[in-house]
C-alpha positions in Angstrom: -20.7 -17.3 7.4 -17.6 -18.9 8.5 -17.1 -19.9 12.0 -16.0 -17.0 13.9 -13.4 -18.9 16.0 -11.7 -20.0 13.1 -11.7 -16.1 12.1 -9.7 -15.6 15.3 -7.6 -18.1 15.3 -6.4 -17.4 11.3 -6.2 -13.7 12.9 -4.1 -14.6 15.7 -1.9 -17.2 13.6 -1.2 -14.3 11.3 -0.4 -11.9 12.8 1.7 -13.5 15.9 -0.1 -11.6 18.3 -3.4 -11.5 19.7 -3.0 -7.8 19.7 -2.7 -7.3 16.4 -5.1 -9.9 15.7 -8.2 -7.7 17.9 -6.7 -4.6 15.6 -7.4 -6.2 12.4 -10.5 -7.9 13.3 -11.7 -4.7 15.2 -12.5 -6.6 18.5 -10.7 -6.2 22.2 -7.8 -8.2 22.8 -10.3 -10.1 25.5 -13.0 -11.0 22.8 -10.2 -12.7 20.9 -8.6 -14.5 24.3 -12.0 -15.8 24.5 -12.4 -17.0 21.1 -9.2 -18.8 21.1 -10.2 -20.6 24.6 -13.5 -21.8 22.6 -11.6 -22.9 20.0 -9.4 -25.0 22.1 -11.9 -26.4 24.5 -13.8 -27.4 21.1 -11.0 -29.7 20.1 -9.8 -30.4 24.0 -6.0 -29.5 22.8 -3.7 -26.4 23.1 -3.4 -24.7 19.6 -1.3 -22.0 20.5 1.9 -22.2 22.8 2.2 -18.3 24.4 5.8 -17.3 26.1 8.6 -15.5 25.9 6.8 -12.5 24.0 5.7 -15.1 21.1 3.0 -16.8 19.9 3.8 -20.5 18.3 2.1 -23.2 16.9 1.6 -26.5 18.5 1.2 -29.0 16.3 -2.9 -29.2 16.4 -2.3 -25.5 15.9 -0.7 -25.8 12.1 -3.2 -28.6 11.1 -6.3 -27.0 12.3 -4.6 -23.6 10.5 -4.4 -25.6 7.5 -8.3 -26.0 7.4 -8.7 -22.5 8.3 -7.5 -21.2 5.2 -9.6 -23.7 3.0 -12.7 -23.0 5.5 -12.3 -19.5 5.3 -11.4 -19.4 1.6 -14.3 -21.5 0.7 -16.8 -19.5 2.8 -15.6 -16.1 1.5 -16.0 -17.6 -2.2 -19.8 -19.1 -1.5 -20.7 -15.5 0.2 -18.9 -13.9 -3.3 -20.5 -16.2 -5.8 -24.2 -15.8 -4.3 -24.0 -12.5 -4.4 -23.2 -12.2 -8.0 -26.7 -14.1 -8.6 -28.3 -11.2 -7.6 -26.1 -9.1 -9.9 -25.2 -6.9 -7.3 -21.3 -6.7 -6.6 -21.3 -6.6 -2.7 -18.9 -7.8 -0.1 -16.0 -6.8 1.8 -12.4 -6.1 -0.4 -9.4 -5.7 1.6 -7.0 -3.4 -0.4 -3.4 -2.4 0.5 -1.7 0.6 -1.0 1.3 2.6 -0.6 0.5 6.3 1.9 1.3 8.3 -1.4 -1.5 6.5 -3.4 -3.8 6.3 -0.5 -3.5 10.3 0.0 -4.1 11.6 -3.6 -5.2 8.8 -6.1 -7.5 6.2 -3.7 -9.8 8.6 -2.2 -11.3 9.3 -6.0 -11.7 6.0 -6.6 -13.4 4.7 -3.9 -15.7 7.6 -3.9 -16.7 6.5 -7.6 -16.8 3.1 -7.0 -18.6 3.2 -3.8 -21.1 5.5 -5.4 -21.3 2.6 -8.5 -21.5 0.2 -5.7 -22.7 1.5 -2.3 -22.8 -2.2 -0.6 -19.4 -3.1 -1.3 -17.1 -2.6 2.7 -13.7 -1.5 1.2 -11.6 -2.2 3.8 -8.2 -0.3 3.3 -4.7 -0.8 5.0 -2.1 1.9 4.2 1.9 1.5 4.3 4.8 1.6 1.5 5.0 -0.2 -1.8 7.7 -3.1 -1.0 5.0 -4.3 2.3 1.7 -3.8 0.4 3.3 -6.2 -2.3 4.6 -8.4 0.4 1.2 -8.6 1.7 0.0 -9.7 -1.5 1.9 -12.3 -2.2 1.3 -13.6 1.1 -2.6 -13.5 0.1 -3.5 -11.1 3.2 -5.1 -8.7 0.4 -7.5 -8.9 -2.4 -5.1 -6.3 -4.0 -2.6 -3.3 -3.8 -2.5 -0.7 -5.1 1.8 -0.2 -5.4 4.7 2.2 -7.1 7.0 -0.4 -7.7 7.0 -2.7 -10.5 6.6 -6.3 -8.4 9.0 -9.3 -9.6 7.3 -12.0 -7.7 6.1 -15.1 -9.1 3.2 -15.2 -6.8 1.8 -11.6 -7.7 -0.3 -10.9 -10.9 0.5 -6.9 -11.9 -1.0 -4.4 -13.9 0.3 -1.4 -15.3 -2.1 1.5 -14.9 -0.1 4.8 -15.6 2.4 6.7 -14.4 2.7 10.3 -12.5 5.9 12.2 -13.0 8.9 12.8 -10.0 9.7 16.0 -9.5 12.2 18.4 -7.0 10.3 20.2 -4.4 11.5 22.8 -2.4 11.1 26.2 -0.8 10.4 28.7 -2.8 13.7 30.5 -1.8 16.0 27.6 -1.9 18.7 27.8 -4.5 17.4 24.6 -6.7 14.2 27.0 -7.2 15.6 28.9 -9.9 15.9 26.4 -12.2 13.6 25.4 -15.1 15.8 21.6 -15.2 18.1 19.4 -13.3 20.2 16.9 -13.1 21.2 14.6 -10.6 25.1 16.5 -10.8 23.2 19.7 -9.9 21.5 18.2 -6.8 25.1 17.0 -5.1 25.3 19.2 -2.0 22.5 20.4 -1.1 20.5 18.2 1.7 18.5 15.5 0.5 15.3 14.3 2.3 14.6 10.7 1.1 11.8 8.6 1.5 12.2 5.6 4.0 13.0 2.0 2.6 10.9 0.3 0.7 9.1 3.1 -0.7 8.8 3.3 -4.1 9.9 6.9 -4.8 12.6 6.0 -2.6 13.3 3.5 -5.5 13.2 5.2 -8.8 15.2 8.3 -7.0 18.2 5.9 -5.6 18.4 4.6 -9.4 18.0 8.4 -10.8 21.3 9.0 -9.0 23.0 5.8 -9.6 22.7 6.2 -13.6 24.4 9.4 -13.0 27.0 7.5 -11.4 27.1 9.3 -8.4 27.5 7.0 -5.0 25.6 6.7 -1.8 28.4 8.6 -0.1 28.1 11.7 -2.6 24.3 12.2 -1.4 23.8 15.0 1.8 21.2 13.1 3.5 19.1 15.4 5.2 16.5 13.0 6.8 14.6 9.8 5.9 11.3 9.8 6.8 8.0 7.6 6.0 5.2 10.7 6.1 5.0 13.0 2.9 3.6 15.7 4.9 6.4 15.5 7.0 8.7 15.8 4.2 6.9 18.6 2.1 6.9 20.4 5.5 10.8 20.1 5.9 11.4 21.2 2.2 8.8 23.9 2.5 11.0 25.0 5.4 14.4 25.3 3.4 15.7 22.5 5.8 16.4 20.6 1.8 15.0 19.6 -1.3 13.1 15.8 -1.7 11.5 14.3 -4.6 7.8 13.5 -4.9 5.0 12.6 -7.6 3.4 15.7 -9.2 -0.2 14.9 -8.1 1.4 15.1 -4.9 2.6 18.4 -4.6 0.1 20.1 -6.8 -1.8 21.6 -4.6 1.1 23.1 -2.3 2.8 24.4 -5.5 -0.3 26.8 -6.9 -0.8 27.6 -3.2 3.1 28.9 -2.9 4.7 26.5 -0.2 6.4 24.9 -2.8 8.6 25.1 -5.9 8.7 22.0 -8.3 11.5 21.3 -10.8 11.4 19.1 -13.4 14.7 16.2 -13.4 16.1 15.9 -16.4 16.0 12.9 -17.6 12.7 12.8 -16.3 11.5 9.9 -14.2 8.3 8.8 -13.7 6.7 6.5 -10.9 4.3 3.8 -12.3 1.2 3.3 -10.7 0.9 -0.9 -10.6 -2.2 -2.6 -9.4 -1.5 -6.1 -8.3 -3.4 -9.5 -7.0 -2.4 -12.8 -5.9 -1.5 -15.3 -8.6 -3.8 -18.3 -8.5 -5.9 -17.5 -5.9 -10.1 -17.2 -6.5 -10.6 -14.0 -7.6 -14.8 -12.5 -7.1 -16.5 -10.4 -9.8 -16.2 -8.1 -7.3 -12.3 -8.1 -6.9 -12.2 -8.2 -10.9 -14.4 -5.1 -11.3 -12.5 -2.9 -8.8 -9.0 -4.1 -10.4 -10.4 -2.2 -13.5 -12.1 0.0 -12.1 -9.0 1.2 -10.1 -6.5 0.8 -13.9 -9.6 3.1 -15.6 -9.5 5.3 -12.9 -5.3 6.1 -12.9 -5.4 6.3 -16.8 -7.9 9.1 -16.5 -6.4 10.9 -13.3 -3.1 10.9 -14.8 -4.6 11.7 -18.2 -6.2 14.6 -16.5 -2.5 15.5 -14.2 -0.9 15.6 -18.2 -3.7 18.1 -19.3 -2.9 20.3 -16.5 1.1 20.5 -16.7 
């Protein structure tokens, strides 16, 4: 309902890039030049300076930014609370998670939610914990969906469950013998960690530091963002990583992977989080616990299993 200009413009402002901006508002890069040229000639003034590789702000550019967000804020709250009158939870939710969520937890949720609620437009951006919460706190998303527990002020968390860590490996690798083991037994043998950021990447680095073994001890193998790409690599015999058990379920009872329990054993918590103080729809409220009843019974079911 709101003016689309203003739409492109908070795009553009955002994302410093009118790129980027035509990516997340699914137009062409010339649709948003044009919209921003609009925009301008409405209020006869520059709003955005463009050199150097960088988009700035001119000074009509912050104020009329300003009233963006309120504009835009209001408009997506009036679309929100009229359609709760009709007591049908509709609307678009933009939800962040991290990739290991998004691969084996999300797709069961949004299945069951969009089945409870086929006219809700869940509109999902994928990446790891530490920028999904970022993007929270900056109020770009309704919600993530995160393996980290968040300590900013600005973000609201819940704790939904937890899903166990595990060693995976080939088959043949020597760590596959093993019914146990502890972060002494893993010192030599290459390590393929998670990049930063990542949650796993987290918990592990604090697995090993309780030990008190040091950075230096670990035989990093690779560092990589994909999970694929690292249950490929262990799969392989190239080295050993550690991922979440509903993870690596699948490629376990198949045979192209061994799991090992850690001992202690870690966990990684599954966290849904929302912006602090920020209008929150019946429709961002439901899937918040639709998403927490969801995990408790996925990870209820993971328990039954192991």
């Amino acid at each position: 309902m709101a003016d689309r200009r203003l739409q492109v413009f908070h795009a553009v402002a955002k994302h410093g890039s009118f790129t980027r901006a035509a990516e997340h508002l699914y137009m062409t890069q010339p649709a948003v030049t044009f919209q921003i040229k609009q925009l301008e000639e409405h209020f006869d003034t520059r709003l955005l300076d463009r050199g150097h590789g960088k988009i700035t702000l001119t000074p009509a550019g912050e104020l009329v930014l300003a009233y963006a967000e309120r504009i835009l804020g209001l408009s997506a709250e009036l679309d929100s609370r009229v359609s709760e009158l009709t007591d049908e939870l509709a609307g678009q939710i933009k939800i962040g998670t991290s990739t290991t969520i998004a691969a084996y937890w999300l797709p069961v949720v949004l299945e069951g939610f969009k089945r409870k609620y086929p006219r809700v437009l869940p509109r999902v951006v994928v990446g790891n914990s530490k920028l999904t919460e970022d993007s929270v706190a900056a109020r770009d998303l309704d919600i993530g969906l995160i393996e980290i527990v968040t300590e900013q002020s600005s973000v609201e968390r819940r704790s939904a469950a937890r899903d166990e860590l595990m060693v995976i490996c080939s088959p043949d690798h020597p760590l596959a013998k093993f019914d146990k083991l502890t972060a002494k037994d893993l010192i030599g043998h290459p390590f393929i960690d998670r990049d930063p950021g990542n949650g796993i990447r987290q918990i592990a680095d604090e697995f090993f530091e309780a030990a008190g073994i040091a950075g230096s001890e670990i035989n990093l193998c690779a560092e990589l963002g994909s999970l694929a790409t690292i249950k490929q690599l262990a799969a392989a015999g190239l080295g050993f990583a550690i991922a979440s058990d509903r993870a690596i379920r699948r490629d376990v009872a198949e045979g192209r992977l061994a799991a090992v329990r850690l001992e202690p054993r870690i966990y990684t918590p599954l966290e849904v989080i929302l912006p602090r103080d920020k209008f929150r729809s019946r429709l961002i409220t439901a899937f918040a616990d639709y998403v927490c009843e969801e995990f408790v019974r996925m990870a209820g079911d993971t328990d039954a299993e192991g």
